[in-house]
C-alpha angles and dihedrals in degrees: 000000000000114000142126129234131207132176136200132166095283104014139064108189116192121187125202110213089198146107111205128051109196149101091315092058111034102071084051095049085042089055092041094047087046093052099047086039094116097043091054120115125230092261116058116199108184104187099201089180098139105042114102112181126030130182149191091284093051095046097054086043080063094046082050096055085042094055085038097052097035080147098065148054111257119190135179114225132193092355112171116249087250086060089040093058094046089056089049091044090045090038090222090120079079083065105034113034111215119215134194090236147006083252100063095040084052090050096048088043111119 
């Protein structure tokens, strides 16, 4: 898995630098969340921009990380509308709020 992390007081970003989204890729962002797990901020923000297809493997890799990090804020940012539509379907964007930009998610964070 490809990705970048930064942290701030409040924020752990985390960018993914793929495409895909999928079987391939879950297990790998599962391992990666789980061994920065102690170094996360309260607020999440998983800026998913550049991926452009996400199945069911990499949504219930999501739905890990939320069970996983029930202490924290987790929030989508920049998802595709393909990714957008696949979190309404699956209703899971009432769990996880999706935002344009890391900046916006940053703003509506309480």
């Amino acid at each position: 898995m490809k990705y970048d992390i930064s942290n701030s007081d409040l924020f752990t970003v985390i960018q993914v630098k793929e495409e895909r989204f999928d079987a391939a890729l879950a297990t790998s962002f599962c391992q990666t969340i789980e061994g920065i797990q102690s170094e996360i901020q309260p607020n999440l923000l998983l800026d998913v921009s550049e991926v452009t297809f996400m199945d069911s493997s990499g949504l219930g890799a999501m739905m890990q990380i939320y069970k996983l990090l029930r202490d924290k804020q987790i929030f989508l940012v920049g998802a595709t509308q393909p990714v957008c539509d696949l979190f309404k379907l699956t209703r899971m964007d009432r769990l996880i709020n999706i935002y344009d930009s890391v900046e916006e998610a940053m703003m509506r964070s309480d």
